[in-house]
C-alpha positions in Angstrom: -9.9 10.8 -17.1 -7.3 8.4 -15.4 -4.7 8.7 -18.7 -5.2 12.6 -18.2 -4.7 13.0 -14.9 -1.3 10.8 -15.0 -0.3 13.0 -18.0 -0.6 16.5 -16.4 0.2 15.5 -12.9 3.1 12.5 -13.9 0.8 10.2 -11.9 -2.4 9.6 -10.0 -2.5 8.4 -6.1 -5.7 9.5 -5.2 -9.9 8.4 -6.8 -12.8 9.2 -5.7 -16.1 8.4 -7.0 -18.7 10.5 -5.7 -21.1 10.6 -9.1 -24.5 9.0 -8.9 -27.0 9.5 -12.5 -29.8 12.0 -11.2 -33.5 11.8 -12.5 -35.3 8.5 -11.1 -37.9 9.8 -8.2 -38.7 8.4 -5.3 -41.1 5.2 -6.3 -42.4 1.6 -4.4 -40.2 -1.1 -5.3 -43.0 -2.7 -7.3 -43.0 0.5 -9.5 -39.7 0.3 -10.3 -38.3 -1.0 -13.6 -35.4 -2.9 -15.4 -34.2 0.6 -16.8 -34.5 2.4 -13.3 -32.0 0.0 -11.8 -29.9 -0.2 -15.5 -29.5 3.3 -14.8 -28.3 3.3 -10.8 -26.0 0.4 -11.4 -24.7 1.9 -14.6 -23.8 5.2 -13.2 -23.2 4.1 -10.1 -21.4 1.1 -9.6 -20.2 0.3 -13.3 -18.8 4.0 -13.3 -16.9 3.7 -9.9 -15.7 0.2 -10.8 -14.5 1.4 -14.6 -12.1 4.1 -13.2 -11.0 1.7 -10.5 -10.1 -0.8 -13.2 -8.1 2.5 -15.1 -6.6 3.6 -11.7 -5.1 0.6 -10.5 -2.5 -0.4 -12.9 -0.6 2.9 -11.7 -1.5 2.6 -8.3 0.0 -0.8 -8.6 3.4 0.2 -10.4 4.1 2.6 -7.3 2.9 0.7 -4.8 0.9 3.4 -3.1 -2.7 4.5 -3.7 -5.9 5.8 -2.4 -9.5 4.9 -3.6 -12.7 6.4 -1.7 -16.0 5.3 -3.3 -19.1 7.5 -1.4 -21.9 5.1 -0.7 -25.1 5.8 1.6 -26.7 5.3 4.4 -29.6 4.6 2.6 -28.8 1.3 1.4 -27.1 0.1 4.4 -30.1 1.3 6.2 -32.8 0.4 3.5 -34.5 3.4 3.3 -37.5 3.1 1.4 -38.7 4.3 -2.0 -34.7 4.6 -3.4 -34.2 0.5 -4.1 -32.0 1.2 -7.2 -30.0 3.9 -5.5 -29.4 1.6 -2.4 -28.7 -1.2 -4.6 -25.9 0.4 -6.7 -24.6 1.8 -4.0 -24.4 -1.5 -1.7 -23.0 -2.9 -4.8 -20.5 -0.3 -4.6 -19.9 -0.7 -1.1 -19.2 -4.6 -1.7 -16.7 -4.2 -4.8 -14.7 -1.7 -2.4 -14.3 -4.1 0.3 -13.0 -6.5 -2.1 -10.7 -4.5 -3.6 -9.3 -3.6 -0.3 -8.4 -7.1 0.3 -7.1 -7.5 -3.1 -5.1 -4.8 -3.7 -3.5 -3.8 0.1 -0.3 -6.1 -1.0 0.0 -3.5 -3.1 -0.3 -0.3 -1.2 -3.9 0.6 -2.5 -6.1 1.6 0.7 -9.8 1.6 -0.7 -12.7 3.1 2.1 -16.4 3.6 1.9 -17.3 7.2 3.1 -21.4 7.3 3.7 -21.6 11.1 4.1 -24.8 13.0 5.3 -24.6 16.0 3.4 -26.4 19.2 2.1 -26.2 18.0 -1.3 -28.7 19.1 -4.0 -29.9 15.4 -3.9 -30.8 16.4 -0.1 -32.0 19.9 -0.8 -34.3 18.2 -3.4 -35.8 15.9 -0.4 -36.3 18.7 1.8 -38.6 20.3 -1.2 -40.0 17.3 -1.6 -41.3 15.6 2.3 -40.2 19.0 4.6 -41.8 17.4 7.4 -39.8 14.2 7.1 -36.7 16.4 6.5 -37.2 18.5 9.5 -37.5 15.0 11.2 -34.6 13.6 10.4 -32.9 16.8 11.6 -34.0 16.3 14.9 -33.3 12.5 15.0 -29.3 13.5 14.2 -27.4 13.5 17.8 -25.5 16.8 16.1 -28.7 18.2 15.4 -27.7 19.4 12.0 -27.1 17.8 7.9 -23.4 18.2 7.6 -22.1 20.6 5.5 -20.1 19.3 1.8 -16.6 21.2 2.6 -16.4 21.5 6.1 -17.8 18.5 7.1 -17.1 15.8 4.5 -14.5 17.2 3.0 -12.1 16.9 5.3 -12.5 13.1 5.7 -12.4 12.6 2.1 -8.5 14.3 2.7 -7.8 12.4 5.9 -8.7 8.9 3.8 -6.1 10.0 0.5 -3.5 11.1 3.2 -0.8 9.2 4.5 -2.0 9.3 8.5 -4.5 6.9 6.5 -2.1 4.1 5.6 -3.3 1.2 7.8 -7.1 1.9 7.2 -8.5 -0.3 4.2 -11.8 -1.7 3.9 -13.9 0.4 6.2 -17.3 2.0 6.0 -17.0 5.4 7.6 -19.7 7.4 8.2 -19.4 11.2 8.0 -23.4 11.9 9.5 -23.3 13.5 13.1 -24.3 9.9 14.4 -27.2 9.5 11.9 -26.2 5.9 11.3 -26.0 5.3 15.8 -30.1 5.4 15.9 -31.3 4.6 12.2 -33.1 7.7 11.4 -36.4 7.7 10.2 -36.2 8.4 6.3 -39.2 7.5 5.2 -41.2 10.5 2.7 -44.4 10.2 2.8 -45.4 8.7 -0.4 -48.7 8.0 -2.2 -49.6 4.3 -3.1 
């Protein structure tokens, strides 16, 4: 992907990992298994961390470069029943911080957005616990679960542009204030 991109575009200043695997539901920790979290940390931490290791050679050559990894609010919140997802995720969250000390010598500005977004992983909840959806709605100071382009997107471009040179390291969070009162995520689930 990275070799590709510097082919047809002459370089690459700009990552960002936003995949996660798909597939494990909502389970107690004790019910969780060795391949469960093989499979988050796989997809996504090892995934993120691979095409950070292919990115930064370039970024390093031209001394300028921009790496957003999307993390959650559900690990730094703990949010029940997801333990593998907040694990990779945190994991994620940790290795970007690191790299933004490491690599600012060299130009390389690498965030953690936590966005609250209409995903299908969030339309999937909403089928799932409505009630706890509809909860968490209210519990949002903006009253609403932001919307992909309009809402997220536009920090995603504010973090690869320039006017974002001197901000390395962060956690942002891109959730109308979700994060301010710890929203109550919690599905109901059976034992």
């Amino acid at each position: 992907m990275v070799k590709q991109t510097q082919t047809d575009c002459g370089r690459l200043d700009i990552l960002v990992n936003n995949a996660y695997p798909t597939g494990s539901p909502m389970a107690r920790l004790e019910n969780r298994s060795d391949g469960d979290f093989e499979k988050a940390l796989q997809g996504g931490f090892m995934g993120p961390w691979w095409a950070m290791q292919a990115a930064f050679p370039g970024m390093r050559e031209q001394q300028w470069g921009r790496i957003i990894n999307l993390c959650s609010l559900n690990g730094v919140n703990a949010h029940p029943y997801t333990a593998e997802y907040n694990a990779a995720k945190e994991a994620l969250r940790s290795l970007s911080r690191t790299a933004a000390r490491e690599w600012a010598r060299h130009g390389v500005c690498v965030n953690i957005l936590c966005p609250a977004a209409r995903s299908p992983a969030y339309e999937n909840f909403v089928r799932f616990a409505p009630d706890n959806a509809a909860e968490l709605l209210k519990q949002n100071p903006m009253g609403y679960m932001g919307d992909p382009e309009q809402d997220i997107g536009g920090v995603v471009a504010f973090l690869a542009s320039e006017d974002a040179r001197y901000l390395t390291g962060n956690t942002l969070f891109a959730d109308g204030g979700s994060h301010t009162n710890g929203v109550s995520w919690e599905p109901p689930l059976a034992d």
